[in-house]
N, C-alpha and C positions, 0 to 999 in steps of 0.2 A: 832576434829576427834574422830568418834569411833569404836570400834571394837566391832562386830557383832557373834558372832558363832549361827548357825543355824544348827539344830542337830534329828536326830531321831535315834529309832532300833529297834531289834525285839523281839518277844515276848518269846522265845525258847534261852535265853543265853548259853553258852555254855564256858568252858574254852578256848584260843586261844592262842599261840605266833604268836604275828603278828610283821611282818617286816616292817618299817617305811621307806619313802622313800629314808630317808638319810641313812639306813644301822644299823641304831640300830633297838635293837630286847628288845619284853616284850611281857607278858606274861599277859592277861586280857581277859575281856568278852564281852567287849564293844571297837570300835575305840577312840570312843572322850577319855575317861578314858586314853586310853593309848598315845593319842596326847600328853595329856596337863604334865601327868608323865613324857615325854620324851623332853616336851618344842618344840617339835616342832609343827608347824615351829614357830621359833621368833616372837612372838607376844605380848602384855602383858595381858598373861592370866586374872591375877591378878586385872586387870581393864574391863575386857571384858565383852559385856552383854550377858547373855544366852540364845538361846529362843528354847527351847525345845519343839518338835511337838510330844505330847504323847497321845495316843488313850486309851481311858476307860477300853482298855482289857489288856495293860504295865500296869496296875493298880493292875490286880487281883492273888493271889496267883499261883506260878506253881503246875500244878497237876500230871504233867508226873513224875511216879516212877521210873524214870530211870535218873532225871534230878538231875545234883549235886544244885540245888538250891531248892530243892521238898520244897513248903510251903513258898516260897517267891515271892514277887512282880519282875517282870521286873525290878522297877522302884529303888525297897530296894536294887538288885543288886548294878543297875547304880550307885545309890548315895553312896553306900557301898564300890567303886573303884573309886573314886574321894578324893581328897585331903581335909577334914575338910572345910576348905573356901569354898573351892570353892563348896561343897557338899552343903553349906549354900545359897549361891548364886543360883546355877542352883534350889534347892527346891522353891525360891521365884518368879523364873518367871514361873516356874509351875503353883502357885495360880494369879499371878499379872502379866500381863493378864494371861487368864485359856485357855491353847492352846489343848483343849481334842478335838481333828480332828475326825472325823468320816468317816467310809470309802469312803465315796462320797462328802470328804468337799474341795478338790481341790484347787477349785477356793481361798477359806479362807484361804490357804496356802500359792498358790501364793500374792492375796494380801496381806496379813502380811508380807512378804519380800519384795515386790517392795514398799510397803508407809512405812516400819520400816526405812530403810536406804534412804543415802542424799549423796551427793557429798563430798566430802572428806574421807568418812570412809572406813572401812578395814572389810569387810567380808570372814570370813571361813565357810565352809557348808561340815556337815557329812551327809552323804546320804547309810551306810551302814544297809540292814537287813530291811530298813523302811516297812510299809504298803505300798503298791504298791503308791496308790491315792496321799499321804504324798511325797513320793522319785519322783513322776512324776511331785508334785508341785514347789519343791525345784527343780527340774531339770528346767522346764522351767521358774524359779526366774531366776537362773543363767546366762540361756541363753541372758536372754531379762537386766539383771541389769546394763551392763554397758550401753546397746543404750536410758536407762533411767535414767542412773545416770551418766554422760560419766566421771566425776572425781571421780570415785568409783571404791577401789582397790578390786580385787576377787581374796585375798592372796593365798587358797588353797581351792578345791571341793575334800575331800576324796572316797573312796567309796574302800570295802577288797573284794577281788576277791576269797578268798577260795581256791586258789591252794596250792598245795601241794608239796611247796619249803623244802627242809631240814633245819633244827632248827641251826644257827649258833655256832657256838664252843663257850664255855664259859657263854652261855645262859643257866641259873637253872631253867629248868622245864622238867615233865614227859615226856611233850609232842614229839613225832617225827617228827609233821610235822608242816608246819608256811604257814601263809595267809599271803599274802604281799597286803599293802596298794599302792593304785597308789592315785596320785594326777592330777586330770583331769582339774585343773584352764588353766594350758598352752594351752589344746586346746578348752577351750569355744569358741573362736571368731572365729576359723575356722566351728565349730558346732554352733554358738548364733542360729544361721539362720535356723540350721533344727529340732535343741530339739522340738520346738512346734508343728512341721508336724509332725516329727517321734513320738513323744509321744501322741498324740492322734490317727496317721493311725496304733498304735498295742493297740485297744482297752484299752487305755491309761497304757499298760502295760510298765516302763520303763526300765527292764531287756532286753533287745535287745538294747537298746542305751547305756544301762552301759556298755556293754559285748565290746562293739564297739567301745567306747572310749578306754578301757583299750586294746582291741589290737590292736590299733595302738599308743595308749601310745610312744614306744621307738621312734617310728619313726618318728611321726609328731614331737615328742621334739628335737630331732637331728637335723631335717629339719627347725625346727622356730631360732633355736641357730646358724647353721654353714650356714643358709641361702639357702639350698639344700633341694629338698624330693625327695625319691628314688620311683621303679615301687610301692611301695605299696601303694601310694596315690591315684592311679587311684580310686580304688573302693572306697575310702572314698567320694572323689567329686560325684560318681554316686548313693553314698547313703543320699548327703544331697540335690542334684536336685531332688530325686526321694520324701526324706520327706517333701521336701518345696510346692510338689504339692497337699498336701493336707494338707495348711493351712486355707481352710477355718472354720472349726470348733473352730477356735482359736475365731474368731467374737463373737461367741456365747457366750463365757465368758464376752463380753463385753471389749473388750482390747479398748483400745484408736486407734483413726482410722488410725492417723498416723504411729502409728506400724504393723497395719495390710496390710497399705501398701505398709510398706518398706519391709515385708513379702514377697508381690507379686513383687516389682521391684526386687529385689536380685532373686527370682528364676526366672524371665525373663531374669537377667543379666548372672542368669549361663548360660542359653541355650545359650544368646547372644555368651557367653565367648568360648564356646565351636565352635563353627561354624567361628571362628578368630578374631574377631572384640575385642580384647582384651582390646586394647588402650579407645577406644572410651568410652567401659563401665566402665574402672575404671575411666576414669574422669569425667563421669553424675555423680555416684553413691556417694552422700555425705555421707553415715552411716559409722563411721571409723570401727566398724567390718565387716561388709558387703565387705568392700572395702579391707580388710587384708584379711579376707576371699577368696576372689576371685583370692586376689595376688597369695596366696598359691595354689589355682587350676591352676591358669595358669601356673607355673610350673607344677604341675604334669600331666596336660593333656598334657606335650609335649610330640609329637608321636601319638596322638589320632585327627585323621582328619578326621571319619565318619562326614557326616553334621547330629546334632537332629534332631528326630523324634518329631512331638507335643507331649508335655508330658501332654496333657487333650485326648488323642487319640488313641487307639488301632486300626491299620491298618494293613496292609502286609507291609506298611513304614516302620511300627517301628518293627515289625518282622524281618524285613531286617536290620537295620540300632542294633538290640538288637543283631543278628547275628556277625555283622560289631563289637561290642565294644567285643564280647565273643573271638573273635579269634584272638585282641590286648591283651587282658589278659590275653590270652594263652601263645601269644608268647613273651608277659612281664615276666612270668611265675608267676606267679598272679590266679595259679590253682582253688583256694577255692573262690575266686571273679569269676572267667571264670564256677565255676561249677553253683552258688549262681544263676549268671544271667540264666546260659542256663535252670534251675529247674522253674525259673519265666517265660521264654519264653513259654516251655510248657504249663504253665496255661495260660497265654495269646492267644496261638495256639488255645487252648478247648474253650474258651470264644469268641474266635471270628468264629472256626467253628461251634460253639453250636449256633450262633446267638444274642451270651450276650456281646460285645463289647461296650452297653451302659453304664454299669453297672462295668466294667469290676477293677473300683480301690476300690470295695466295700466289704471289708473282708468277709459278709457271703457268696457273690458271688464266690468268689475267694476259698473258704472252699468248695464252693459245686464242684467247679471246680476239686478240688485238691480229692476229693472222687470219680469223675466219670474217673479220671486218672489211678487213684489206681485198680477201677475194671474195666478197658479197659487193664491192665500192661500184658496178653498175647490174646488180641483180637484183639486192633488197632495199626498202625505204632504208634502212639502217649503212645499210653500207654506200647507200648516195649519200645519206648526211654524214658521214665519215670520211668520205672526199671533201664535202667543204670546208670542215671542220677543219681534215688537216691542213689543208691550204691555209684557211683563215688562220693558223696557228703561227704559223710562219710569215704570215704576213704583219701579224702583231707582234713577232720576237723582232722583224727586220726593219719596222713601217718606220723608224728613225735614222739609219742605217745609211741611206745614200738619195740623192734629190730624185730617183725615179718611183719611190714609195713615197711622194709626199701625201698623193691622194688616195693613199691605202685608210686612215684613219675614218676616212666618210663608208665607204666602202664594209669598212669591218662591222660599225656599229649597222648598218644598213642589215648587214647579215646575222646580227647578233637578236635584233629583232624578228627577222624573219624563221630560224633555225629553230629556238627555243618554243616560240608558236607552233612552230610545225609536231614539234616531238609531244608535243601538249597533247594535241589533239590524237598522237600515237595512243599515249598512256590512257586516254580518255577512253578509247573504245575497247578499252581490257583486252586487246590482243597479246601482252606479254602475259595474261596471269595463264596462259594455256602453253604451257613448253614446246617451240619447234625441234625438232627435229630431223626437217630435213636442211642436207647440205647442196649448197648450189655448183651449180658448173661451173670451172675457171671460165673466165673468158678472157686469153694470150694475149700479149701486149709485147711493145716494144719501147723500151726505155733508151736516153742517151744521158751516158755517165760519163764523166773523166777517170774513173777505176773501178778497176771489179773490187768486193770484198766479200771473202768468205759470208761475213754477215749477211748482205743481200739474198742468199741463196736458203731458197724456203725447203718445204717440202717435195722432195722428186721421187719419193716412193723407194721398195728396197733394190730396183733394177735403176733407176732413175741414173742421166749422168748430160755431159755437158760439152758442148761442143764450140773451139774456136775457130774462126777462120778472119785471114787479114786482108783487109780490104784496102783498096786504093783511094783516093780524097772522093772522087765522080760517084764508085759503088756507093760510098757515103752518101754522097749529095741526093742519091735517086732514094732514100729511104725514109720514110715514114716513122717518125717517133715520141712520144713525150720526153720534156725534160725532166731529168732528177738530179741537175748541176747545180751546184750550191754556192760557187766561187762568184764572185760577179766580174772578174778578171777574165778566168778562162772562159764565162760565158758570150764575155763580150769578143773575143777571138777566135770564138769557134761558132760565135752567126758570121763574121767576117767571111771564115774560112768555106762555113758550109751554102752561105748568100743566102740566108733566112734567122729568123730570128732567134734567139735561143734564151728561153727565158731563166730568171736564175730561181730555182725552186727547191727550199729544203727540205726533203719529202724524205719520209725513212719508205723503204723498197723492196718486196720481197718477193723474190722471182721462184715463178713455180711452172712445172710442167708447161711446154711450150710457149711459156714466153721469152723473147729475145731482149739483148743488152747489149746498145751499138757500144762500143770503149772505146774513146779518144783520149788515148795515151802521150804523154808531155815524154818526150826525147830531150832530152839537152837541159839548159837553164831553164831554173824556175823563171814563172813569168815577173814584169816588175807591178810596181804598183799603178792602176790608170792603161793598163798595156790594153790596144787593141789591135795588134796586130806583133807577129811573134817575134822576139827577138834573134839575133844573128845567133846560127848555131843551134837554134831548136827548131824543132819539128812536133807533128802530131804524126800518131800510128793509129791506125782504125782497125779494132777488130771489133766483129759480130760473133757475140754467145748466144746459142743455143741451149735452151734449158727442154731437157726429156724425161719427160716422167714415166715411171711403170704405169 
């Protein structure tokens, strides 16, 4: 038997107290450093092999003059917060094999973990901070290591989520705030199945499957230990049939066939599982995660008796039957999964009244969908309910967040009710089964942002271009705008500032042909925490952008 640690991070260290998930606390730059100082979890470090996935750029001195490590390697840190040994150790699998990953080496990633380990060993894997390509390969090792190795332990999957837990009593550091480490091993097998869909259908970004593990974290572990899952399972099952339908890109890697078809049986088995035939499917289905996998859905889909829609198929079926699952997660109260779906619905509505239903699970597709929403948001039925939507979306990610969203929760369900009825009666009068065609008029707006970002800037045609100018605090105060500030610090400094209110709104934005974006730019210190009014030494700068289209 051996034990394995499989590890990367990022390039930007930073001090941290991080919380472990057993309740001790320290105080490092790095997760693995502060694992193996704390011995968790039980392992024997001291024997363990290292294989460190480090990119040519953890290589090269830090340059940012604001970084407490200016003129040091990523890499001088890391080894720098390791224990003497073991700082010896991790430096030699560095050179022996030279694991310098490149941002498109993936596939090389996953390889090296599925042909390094064997049946009887004991794999841990840190996946904090990493290169995207690196975190999405070790993600789908994970997934696929046990149905490859079925007597291979997956002791623990780290990964620090960056929230901002308070610093435990008795713990010596500056710091005020602590990232808590979650351990994601417990629900690989209910996820083996969709890491690989879901990691390649978000343009193999694997920040959206991390985020998704750790919040359901409490709850799947509750559910695998006392043998119970609660309403919040519902949308986990709807997000691993939804990734499993786009496993075919996995081929492409060249997987072994037999995995790729137990890929396809397991997301037939879900639809199966889902429509009642429960029994039948867990006893075809030999893959022992596939089959734990399913057990756990079939608890939480109790209560859920919509029959599926094809999931290779956009119709008024599945319009109907995506209807049918939004207004069980309503009244699970299951708000942020019932908004999640009904935000999808609409781009699927666009796609199949625009005529694109072939096309319809094809990310750029689905981008252009999401743009022609955005500028229909006061022209068509579709693009008003796409205004509430988004709001409602944001009001259910934040409605816990700070005590002026207490009475966000009444509110949501009020419109969860109301939304779904309305698009009812859309689909009811068969206006989508006739393809539009036409496109509406922008109609200009003026947004107030704390920064421009390239991102926000939509289509401006091939003459199209942009215009700043800086305005004074008064030009500001005389103008007319929506918010799209997301901070609720700077928002509360900048109704101070501007003597109106400024609400905190996290709205994705996308500015086209004459629409304007006032920019209230932060000079000096960041703000602190609770700030309503600026600190000594900063300032705001106001400019107005101009967006011209051809």
């Amino acid at each position: 038997m051996t034990t394995h640690w499989f590890y990367t991070f990022g390039k930007t260290p930073q001090p941290a107290c991080y919380l472990l998930p057993d309740g001790q606390a320290i105080e490092r730059s790095f997760v693995l450093p502060a694992l193996l100082d704390r011995g968790w979890p039980e392992v024997a470090a001291a024997n363990a092999t290292f294989h460190g996935f480090v990119t040519n750029e953890l290589k090269r001195p830090i340059q940012h003059p604001e970084s407490a490590y200016q003129g040091q390697s990523p890499v001088e840190v890391f080894r720098a917060q390791l224990e003497p040994g073991l700082a010896t150790r991790v430096t030699r699998t560095w050179q022996d094999p030279d694991y310098n990953v490149d941002d498109r080496d993936l596939g090389r990633v996953v390889d090296r973990v599925l042909s390094t380990v064997s049946d009887g060993d004991v794999v841990l894997i840190e996946l904090t901070n990493g290169l995207r390509h690196v975190t999405t390969g070790l993600l789908l090792a994970a997934g696929l290591l046990r149905t490859l190795h079925p007597g291979l332990e997956v002791r623990a999957v780290t990964y620090a989520d960056f929230s901002s837990d308070p610093v435990p009593e008795g713990v010596e550091t500056q710091l005020r705030r602590a990232s808590r480490i979650h351990d994601l091993a417990p629900m690989l097998e209910l996820f083996s199945w969709a890491v690989a869909g879901d990691a390649f259908s978000r343009s193999l970004d694997p920040k959206p499957l991390i985020e998704l593990l750790s919040r359901w974290h409490g709850a799947l572990n509750r559910g695998c230990h006392e043998g119970r899952l609660d309403g919040q399972a519902v949308g986990a099952v709807q997000a691993v049939r939804k990734a499993l339908a786009k496993v075919g890109p996995a081929l492409a890697l060249g997987w072994p066939r037999d995995v790729a078809e137990a890929l396809a049986r397991t997301r037939r088995a879900l639809g199966e599982l889902i429509e009642g035939d429960a029994a039948r499917v867990l006893a075809e289905l030999d893959a022992a995660p596939a089959a734990h996998a399913l057990r756990i859905a079939a608890g939480r889909l109790d209560g859920l008796t919509a029959v599926d829609a094809d999931p290779d198929v956009l119709d008024v079926e599945r319009l109907r039957f995506d209807l049918d699952l939004v207004e069980q997660l309503r009244d699970a109260s299951r708000h942020g999964d019932a908004v999640r779906i009904l935000r999808e619905w609409l781009v699927n509505a666009t796609l199949l009244a625009h005529g694109e239903a072939e096309g319809w699970l094809d990310h750029t597709t689905r981008q252009a969908a999401e743009a022609r929403l955005w500028q229909q948001t006061h022209v068509t039925e579709l693009g008003r309910h796409w205004a509430k939507v988004t709001a409602l979306r944001n009001a259910a990610s934040h409605a816990r967040m700070n005590a002026s969203h207490e009475a966000r929760p009444a509110s949501i369900a009020t419109a969860l009710d109301e939304v779904p009825a309305a698009l009812r009666v859309l689909v009811g009068e068969g206006w989508l089964l006739a393809p539009l065609r036409w496109e509406p008029k922008h109609s200009p707006r003026r947004w107030l942002a704390n920064a421009l970002s390239l991102n926000m800037i939509g289509s401006l045609g091939d003459r199209g271009r942009l215009t700043v100018t800086e305005l004074q605090l008064d030009d500001a105060r005389a103008l007319s705008w929506e918010s799209c500030v997301g901070h609720e610090d700077t928002a509360a400094v900048l109704s101070t500032l501007l003597g109106r209110p400024v609400e905190v709104r996290r709205v994705t934005v996308k500015l086209e042909g004459g629409d304007e974006l006032l920019v209230a730019q932060l000079d000096g210190p960041r703000l602190p925490a609770g700030a309503r009014t600026l600190p000594a030494g900063a300032r705001f700068r106001w400019f107005l952008v101009s967006f011209e289209g051809s």
